[in-house]
C-alpha positions in Angstrom: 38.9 222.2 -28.7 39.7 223.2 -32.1 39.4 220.2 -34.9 42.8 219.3 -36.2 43.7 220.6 -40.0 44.2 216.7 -41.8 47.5 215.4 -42.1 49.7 213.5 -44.7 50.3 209.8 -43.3 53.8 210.4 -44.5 54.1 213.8 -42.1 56.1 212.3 -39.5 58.4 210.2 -41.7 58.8 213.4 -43.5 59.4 215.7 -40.4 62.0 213.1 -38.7 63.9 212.7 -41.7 65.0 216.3 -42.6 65.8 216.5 -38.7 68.1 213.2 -39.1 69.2 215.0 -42.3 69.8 218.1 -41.1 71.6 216.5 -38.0 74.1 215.1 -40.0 74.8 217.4 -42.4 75.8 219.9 -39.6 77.9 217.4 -37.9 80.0 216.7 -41.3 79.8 219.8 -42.1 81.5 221.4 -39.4 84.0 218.0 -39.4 84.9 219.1 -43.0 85.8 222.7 -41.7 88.0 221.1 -38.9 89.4 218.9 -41.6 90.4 222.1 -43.9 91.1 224.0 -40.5 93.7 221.2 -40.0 95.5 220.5 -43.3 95.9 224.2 -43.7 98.1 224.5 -40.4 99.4 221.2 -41.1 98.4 219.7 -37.2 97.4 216.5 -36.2 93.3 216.0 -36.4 92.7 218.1 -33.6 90.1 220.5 -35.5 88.7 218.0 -37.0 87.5 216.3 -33.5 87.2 219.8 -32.4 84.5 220.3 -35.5 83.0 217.0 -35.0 82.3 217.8 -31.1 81.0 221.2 -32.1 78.6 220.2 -34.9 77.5 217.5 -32.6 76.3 219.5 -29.9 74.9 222.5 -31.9 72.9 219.9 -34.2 72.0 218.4 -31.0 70.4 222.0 -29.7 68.8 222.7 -32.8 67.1 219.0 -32.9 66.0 219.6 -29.2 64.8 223.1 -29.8 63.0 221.7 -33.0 61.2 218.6 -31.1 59.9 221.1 -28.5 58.7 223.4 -30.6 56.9 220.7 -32.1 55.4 219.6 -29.2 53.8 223.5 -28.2 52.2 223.6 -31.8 49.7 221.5 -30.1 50.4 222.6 -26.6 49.0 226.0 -27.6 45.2 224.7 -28.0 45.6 223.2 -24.5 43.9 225.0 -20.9 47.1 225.1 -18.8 49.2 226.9 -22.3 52.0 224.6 -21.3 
């Protein structure tokens, strides 16, 4: 088994943090389009629910695609390469 490259003690506070950040940022972010979306037709907050909904679940893929991918960095050193 291959020795593992030192790490800060900081490196999952870091890590989990930009993926709470990034998270948020595309849930508000796509909000803020539904927002515009909606004042420009002049509707009732549909978009922006619409937005909310859809940054929610795309933020929620990309957090679950980056957690796994996390987890086969050191999968990849293992026998069974799962």
């Amino acid at each position: 088994m291959a020795a593992q490259p030192p790490q800060s003690k900081y490196y999952l506070l870091y890590r989990y943090s930009g993926m709470g950040c990034t998270f948020a940022a595309a849930v508000l972010l796509f909000m803020a389009g539904g927002w515009l979306l909606d004042r420009w037709l002049g509707l009732t907050p549909i978009f922006t629910l619409l937005g909310a909904l859809v940054g929610l679940g795309l933020a929620s893929i990309n957090l679950y695609q980056k957690l796994r991918l996390g987890e086969g960095k050191e999968g990849k050193n293992r026998e069974d390469g799962i």
